[in-house]
Residue frames as a rotation matrix with the C-alpha (Angstrom) as fourth column:
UNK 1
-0.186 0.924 -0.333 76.96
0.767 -0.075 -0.637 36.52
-0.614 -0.374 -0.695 78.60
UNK 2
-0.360 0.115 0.926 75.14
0.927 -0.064 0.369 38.63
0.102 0.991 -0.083 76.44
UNK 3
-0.831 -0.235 0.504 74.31
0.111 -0.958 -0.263 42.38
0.545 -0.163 0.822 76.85
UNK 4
-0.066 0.964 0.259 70.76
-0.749 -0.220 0.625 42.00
0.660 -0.152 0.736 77.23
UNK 5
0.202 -0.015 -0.979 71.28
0.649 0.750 0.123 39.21
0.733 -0.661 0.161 79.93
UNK 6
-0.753 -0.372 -0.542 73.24
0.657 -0.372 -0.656 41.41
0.042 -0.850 0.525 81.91
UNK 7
-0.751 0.555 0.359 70.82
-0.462 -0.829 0.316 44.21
0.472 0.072 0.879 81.52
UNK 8
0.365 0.912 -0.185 67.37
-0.275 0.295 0.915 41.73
0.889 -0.284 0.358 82.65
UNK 9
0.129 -0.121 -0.984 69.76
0.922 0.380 0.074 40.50
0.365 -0.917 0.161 85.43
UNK 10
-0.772 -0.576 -0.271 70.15
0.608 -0.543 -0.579 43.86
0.186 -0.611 0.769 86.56
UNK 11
-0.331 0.939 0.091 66.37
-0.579 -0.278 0.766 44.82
0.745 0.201 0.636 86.09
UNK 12
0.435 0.663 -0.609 65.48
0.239 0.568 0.788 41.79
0.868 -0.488 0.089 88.41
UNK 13
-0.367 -0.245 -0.898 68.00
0.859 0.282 -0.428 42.61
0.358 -0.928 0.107 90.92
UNK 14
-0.958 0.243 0.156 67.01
-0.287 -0.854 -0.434 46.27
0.028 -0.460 0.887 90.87
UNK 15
0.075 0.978 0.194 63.34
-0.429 -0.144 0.892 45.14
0.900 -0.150 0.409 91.61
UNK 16
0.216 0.385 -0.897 64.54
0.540 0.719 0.439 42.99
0.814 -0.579 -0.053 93.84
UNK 17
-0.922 -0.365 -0.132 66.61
0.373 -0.738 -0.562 46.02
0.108 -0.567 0.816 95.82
UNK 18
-0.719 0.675 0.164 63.07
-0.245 -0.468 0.849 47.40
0.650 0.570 0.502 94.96
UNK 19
0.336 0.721 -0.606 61.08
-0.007 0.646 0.764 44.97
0.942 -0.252 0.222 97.03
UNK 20
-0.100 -0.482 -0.871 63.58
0.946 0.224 -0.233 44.88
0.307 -0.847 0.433 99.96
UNK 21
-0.981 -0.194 -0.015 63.50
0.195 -0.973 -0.120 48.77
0.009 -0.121 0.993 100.03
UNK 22
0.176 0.963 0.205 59.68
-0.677 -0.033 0.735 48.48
0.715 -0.268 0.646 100.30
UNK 23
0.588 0.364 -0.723 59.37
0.491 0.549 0.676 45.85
0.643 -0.752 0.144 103.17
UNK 24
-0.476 -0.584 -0.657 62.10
0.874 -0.232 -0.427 47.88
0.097 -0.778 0.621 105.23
UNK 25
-0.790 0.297 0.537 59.36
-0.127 -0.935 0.331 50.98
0.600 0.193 0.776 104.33
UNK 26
0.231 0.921 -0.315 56.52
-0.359 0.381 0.852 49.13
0.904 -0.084 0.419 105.50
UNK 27
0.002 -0.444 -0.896 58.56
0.739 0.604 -0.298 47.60
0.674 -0.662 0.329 108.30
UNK 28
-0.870 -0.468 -0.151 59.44
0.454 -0.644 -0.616 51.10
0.191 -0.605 0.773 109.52
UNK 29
-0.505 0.766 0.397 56.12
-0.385 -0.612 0.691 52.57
0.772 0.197 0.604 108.67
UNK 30
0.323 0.617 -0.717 54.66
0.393 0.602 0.695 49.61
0.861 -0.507 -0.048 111.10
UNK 31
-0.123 -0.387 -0.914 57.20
0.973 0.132 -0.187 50.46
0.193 -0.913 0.361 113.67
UNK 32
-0.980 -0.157 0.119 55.89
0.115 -0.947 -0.300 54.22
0.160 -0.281 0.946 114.03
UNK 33
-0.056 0.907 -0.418 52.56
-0.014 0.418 0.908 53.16
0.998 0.057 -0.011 113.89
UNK 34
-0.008 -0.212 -0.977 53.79
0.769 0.624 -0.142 51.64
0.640 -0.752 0.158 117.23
UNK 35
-0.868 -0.496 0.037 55.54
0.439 -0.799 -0.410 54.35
0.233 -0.339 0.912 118.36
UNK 36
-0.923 0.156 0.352 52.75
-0.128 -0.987 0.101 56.30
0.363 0.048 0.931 118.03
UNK 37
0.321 0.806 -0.498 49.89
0.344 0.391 0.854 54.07
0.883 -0.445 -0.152 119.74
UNK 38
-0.130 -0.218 -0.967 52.48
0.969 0.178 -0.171 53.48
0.209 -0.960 0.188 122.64
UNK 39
-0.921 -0.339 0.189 52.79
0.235 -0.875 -0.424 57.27
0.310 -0.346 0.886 122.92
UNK 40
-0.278 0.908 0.312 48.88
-0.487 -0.414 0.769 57.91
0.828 0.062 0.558 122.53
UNK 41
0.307 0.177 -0.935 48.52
0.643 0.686 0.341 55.15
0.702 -0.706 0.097 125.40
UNK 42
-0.314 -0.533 -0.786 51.00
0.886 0.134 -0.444 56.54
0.342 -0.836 0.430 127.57
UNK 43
-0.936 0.007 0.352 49.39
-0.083 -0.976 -0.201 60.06
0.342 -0.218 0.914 127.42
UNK 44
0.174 0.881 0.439 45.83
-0.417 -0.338 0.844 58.94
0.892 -0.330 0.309 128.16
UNK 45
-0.078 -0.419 -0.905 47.69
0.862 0.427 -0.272 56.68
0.500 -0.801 0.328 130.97
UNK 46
-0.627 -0.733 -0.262 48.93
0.708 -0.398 -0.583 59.95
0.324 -0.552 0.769 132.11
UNK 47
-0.634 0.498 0.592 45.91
-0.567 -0.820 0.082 62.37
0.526 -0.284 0.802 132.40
UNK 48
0.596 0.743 -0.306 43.92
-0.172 0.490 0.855 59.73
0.785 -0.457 0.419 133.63
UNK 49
0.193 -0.543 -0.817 46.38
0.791 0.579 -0.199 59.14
0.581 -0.607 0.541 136.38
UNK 50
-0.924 -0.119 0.363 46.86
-0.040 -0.914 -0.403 63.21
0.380 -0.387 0.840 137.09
UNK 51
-0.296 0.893 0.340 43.07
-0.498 -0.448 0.743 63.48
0.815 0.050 0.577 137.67
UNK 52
0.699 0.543 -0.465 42.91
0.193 0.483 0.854 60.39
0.689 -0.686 0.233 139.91
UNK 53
-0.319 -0.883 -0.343 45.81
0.676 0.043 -0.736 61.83
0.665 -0.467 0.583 141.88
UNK 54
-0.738 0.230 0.635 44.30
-0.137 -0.972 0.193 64.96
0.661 0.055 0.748 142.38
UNK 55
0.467 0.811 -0.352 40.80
-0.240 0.499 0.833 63.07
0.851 -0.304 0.427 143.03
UNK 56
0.545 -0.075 -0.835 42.63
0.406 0.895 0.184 61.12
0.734 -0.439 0.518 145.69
UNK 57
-0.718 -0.696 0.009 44.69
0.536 -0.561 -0.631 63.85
0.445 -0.448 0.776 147.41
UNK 58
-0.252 0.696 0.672 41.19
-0.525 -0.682 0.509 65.86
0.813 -0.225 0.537 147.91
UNK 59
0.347 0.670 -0.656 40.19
-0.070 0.716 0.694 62.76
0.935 -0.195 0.296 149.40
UNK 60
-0.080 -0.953 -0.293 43.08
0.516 0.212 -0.830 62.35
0.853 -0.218 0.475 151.49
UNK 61
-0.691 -0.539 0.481 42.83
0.111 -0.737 -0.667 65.74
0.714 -0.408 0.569 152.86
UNK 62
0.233 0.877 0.420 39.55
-0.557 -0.233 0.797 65.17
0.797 -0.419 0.434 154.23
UNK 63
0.855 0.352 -0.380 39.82
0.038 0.690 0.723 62.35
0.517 -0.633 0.577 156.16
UNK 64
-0.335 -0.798 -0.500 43.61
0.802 0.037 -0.597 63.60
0.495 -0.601 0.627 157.41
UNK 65
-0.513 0.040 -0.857 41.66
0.595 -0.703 -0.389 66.82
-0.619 -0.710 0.337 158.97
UNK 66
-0.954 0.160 0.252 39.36
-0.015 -0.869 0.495 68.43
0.298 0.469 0.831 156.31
UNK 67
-0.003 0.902 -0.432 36.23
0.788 0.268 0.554 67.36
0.616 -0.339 -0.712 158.39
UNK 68
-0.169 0.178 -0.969 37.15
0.947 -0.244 -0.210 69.73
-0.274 -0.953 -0.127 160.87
UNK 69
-0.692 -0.312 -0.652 37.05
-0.100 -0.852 0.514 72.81
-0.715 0.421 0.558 158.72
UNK 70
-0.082 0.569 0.818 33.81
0.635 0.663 -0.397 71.27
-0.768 0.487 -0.416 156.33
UNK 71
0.555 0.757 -0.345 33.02
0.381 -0.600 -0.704 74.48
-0.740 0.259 -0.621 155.03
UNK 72
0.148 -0.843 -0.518 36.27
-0.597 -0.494 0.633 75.32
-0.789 0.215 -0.576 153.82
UNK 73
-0.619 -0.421 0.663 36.82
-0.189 0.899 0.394 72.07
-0.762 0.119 -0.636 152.50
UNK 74
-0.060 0.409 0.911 34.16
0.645 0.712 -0.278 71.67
-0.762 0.570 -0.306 150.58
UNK 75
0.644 0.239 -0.727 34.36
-0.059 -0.932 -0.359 74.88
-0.763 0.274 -0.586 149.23
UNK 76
0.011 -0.934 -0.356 37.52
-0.763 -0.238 0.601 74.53
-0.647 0.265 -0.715 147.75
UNK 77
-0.716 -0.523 0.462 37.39
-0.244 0.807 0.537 71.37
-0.654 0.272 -0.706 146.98
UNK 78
-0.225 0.974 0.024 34.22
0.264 0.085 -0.961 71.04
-0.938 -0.210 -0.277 145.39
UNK 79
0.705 0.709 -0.009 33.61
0.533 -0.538 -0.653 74.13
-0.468 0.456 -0.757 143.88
UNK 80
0.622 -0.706 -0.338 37.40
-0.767 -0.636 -0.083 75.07
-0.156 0.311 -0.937 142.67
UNK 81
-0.552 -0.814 -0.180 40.02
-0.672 0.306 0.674 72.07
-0.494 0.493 -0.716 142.43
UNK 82
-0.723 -0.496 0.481 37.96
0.002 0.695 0.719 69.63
-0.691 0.521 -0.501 140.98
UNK 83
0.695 0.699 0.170 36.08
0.410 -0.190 -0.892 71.22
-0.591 0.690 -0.418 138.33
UNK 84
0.846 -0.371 -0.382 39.04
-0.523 -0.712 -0.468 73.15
-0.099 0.596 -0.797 137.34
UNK 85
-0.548 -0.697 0.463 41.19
-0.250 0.664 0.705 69.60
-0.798 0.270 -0.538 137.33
UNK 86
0.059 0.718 0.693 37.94
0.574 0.543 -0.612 68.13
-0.816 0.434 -0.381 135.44
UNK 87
0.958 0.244 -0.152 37.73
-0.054 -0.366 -0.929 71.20
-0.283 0.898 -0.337 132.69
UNK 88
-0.038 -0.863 -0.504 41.87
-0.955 -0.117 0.271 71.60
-0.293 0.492 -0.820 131.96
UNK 89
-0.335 -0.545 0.769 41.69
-0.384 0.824 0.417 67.57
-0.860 -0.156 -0.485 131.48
UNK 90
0.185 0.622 0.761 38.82
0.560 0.570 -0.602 67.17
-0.808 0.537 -0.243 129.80
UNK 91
0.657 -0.127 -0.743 40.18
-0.571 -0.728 -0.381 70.24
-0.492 0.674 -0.551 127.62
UNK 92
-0.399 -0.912 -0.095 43.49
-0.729 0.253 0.636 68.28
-0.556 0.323 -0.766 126.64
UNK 93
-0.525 0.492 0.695 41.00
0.395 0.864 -0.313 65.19
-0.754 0.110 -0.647 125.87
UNK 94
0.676 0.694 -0.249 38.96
0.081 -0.405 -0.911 67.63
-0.733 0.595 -0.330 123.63
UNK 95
0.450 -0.511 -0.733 42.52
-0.838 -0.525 -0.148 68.87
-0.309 0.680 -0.664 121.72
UNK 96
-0.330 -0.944 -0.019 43.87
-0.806 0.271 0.527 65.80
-0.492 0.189 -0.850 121.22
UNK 97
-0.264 0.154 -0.952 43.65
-0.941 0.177 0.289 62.65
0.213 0.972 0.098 118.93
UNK 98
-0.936 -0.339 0.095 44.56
-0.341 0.810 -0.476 59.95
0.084 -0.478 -0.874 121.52
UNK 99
-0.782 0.580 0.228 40.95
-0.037 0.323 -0.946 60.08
-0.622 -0.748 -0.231 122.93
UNK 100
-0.659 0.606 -0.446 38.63
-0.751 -0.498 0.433 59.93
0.041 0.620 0.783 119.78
UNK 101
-0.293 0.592 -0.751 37.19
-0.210 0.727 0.654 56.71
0.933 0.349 -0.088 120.46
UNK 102
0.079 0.510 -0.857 36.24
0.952 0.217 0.217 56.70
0.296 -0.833 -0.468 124.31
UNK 103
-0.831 -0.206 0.516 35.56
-0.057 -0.892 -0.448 60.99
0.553 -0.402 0.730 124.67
UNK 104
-0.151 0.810 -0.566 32.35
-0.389 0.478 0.788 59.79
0.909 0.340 0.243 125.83
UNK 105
0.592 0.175 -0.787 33.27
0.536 0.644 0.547 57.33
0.602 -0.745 0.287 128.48
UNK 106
-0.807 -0.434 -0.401 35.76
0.585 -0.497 -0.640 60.02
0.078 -0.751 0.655 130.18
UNK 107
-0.589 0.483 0.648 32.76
-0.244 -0.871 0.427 62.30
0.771 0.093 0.630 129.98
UNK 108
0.271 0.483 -0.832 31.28
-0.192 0.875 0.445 59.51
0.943 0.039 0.330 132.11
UNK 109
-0.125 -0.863 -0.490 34.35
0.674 0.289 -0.680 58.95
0.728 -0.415 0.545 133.88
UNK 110
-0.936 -0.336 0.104 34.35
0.250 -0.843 -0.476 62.62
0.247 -0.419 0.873 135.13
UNK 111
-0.037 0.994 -0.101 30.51
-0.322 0.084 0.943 62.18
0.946 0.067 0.317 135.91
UNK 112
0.610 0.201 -0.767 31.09
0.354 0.796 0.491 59.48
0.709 -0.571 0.414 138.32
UNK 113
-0.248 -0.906 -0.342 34.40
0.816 -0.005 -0.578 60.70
0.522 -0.423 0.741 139.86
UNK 114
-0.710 0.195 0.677 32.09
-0.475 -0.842 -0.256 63.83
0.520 -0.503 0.690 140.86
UNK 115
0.484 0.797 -0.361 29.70
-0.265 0.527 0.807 61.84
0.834 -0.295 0.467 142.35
UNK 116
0.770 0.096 -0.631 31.92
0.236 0.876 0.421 60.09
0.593 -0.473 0.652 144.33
UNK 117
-0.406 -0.800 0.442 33.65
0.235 -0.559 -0.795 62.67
0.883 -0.219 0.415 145.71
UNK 118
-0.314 0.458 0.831 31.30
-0.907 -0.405 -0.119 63.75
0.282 -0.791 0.543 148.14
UNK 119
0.860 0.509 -0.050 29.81
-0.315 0.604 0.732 60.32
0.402 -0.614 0.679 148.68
UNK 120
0.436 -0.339 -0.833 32.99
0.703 0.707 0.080 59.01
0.562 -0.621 0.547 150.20
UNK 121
-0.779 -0.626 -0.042 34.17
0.239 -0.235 -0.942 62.05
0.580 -0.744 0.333 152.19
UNK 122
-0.601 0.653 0.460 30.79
-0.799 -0.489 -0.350 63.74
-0.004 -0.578 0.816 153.69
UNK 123
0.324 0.874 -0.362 28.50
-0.745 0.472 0.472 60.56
0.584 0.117 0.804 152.97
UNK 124
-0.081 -0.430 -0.899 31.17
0.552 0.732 -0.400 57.68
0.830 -0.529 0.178 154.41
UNK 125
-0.897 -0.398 0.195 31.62
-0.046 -0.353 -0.934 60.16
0.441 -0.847 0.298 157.43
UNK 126
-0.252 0.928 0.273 27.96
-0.891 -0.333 0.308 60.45
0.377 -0.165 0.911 157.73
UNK 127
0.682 0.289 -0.672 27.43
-0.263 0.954 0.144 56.26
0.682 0.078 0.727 157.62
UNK 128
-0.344 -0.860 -0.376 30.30
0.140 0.349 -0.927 55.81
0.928 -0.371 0.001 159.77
UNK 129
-0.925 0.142 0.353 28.94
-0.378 -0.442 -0.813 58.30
0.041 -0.886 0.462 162.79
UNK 130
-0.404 0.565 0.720 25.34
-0.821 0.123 -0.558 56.50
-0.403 -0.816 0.414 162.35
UNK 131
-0.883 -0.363 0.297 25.64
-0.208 0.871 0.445 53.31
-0.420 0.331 -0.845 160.85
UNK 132
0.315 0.901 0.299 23.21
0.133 0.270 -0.954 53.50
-0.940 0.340 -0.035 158.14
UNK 133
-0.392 -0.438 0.809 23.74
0.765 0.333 0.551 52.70
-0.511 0.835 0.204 154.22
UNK 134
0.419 0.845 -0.332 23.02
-0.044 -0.346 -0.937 55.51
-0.907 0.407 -0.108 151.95
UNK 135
0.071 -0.346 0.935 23.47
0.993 0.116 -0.033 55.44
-0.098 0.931 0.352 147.92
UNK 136
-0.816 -0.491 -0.303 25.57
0.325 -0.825 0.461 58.41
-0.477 0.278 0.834 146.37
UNK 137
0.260 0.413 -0.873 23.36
-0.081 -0.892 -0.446 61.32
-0.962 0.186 -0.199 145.46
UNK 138
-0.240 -0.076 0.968 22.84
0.871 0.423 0.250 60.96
-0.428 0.903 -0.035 141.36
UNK 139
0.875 0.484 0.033 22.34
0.485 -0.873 -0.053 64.75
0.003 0.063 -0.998 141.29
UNK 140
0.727 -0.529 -0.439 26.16
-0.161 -0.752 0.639 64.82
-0.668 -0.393 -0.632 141.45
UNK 141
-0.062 -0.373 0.926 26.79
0.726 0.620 0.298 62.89
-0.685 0.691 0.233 138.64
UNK 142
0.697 0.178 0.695 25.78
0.701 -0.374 -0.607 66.12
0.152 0.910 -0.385 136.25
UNK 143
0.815 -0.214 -0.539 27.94
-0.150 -0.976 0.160 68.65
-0.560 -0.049 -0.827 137.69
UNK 144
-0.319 -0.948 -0.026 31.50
-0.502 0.146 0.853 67.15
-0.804 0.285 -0.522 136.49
UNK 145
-0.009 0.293 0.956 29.52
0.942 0.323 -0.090 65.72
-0.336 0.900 -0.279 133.46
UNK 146
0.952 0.184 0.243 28.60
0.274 -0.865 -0.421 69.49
0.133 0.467 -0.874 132.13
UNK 147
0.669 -0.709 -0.223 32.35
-0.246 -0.495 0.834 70.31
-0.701 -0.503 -0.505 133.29
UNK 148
-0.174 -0.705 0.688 34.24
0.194 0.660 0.725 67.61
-0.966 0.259 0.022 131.32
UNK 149
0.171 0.285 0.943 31.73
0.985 -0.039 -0.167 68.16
-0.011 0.958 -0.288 127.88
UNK 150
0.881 0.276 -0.385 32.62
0.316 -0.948 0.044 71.94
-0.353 -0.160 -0.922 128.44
UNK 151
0.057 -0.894 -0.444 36.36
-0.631 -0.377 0.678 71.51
-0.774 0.242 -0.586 128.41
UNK 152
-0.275 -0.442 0.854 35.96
0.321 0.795 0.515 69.12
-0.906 0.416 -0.076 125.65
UNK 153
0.728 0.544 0.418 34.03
0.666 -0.415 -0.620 71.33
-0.164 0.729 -0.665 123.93
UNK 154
0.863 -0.343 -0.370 36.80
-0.328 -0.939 0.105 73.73
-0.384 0.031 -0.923 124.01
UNK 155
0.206 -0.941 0.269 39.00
-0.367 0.180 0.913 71.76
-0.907 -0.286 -0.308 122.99
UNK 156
-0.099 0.360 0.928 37.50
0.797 0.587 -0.143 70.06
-0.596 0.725 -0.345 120.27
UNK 157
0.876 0.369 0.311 36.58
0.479 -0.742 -0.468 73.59
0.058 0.559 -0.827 119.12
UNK 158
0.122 -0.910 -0.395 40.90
-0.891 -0.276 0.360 75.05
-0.437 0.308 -0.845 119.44
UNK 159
-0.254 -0.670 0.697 41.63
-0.073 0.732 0.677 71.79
-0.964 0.121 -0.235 117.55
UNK 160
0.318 0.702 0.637 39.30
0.890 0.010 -0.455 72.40
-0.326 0.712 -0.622 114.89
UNK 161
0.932 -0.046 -0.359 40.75
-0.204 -0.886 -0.416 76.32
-0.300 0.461 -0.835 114.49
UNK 162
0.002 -0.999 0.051 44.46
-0.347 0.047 0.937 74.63
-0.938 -0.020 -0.346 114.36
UNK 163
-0.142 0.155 0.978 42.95
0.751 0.661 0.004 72.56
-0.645 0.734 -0.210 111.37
UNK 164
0.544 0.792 0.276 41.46
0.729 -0.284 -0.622 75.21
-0.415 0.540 -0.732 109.99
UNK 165
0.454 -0.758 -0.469 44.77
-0.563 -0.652 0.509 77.91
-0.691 0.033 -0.722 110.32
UNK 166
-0.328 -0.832 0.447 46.94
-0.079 0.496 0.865 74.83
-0.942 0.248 -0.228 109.08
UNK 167
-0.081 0.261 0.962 44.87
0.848 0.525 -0.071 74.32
-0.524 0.810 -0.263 105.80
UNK 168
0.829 0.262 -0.493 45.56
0.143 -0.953 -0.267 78.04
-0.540 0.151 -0.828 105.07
């Protein structure tokens, strides 16, 4: 074989090493991709699950004995754990990346979920003691809206100064 043979075979194989060492780049590159949806999933999984825990534990407490105590109850609940579950969430949702395409619908989300706080502990109790239908109050749909776009505004607005520090 002739020098320059061996030399063009070793050009093709070193493209081919070339070519194999790109698809195992691209291969890996795909498989963090992954990695990094599944994470972004599992974290909006997870605040959206904290919030309806929370949501659902207020609930809870009414109907195991926070009727008897209304004032308290609603006090607390109401006007202290969930707004201040609604603004730290909707903050994380503001700082992070996961949620850029539905900040919106949680803004929604956390709309409704105030709404329907009071209609199913004070409104169901109400309908229960005189069987009559009423529709949830739509006047509670803005507080935990203005809550949620508040902490998202903050958030949106420390993610933006991290950008801004980091490009220093």
């Amino acid at each position: 074989m002739k020098p320059a043979q061996k030399l063009k075979g070793a050009r093709l194989e070193a493209g081919q090493t070339q070519e194999r060492d790109d698809a195992s780049l691209l291969a890996h590159r795909e498989e963090s991709k992954d990695a990094v949806k599944s994470r972004r999933a599992f974290l909006r999984f997870v605040l959206v699950t904290v919030y309806l825990v929370v949501w659902g534990l207020s609930v809870l407490a009414f109907w195991m004995g926070g009727r008897t105590d209304a004032m308290g109850y609603s006090l607390v609940v109401f006007y202290a754990v969930l707004p201040l579950s609604t603004l730290v969430l909707s903050f994380f949702i503001g700082c992070g990346r996961a949620w850029d395409g539905c900040k919106r619908t949680m803004l929604f989300f956390f709309g409704a979920m105030s709404m329907l706080g009071p209609y199913v502990t004070f409104s169901l109790s109400n309908m229960a003691s005189f069987q009559k239908f009423n529709l949830p109050e739509l006047s509670a749909f803005l507080p935990g809206l203005l809550c949620a776009a508040a902490g998202m505004a903050a958030g949106a607005a420390v993610r933006a100064a991290k950008r801004k520090r980091a490009k220093r």
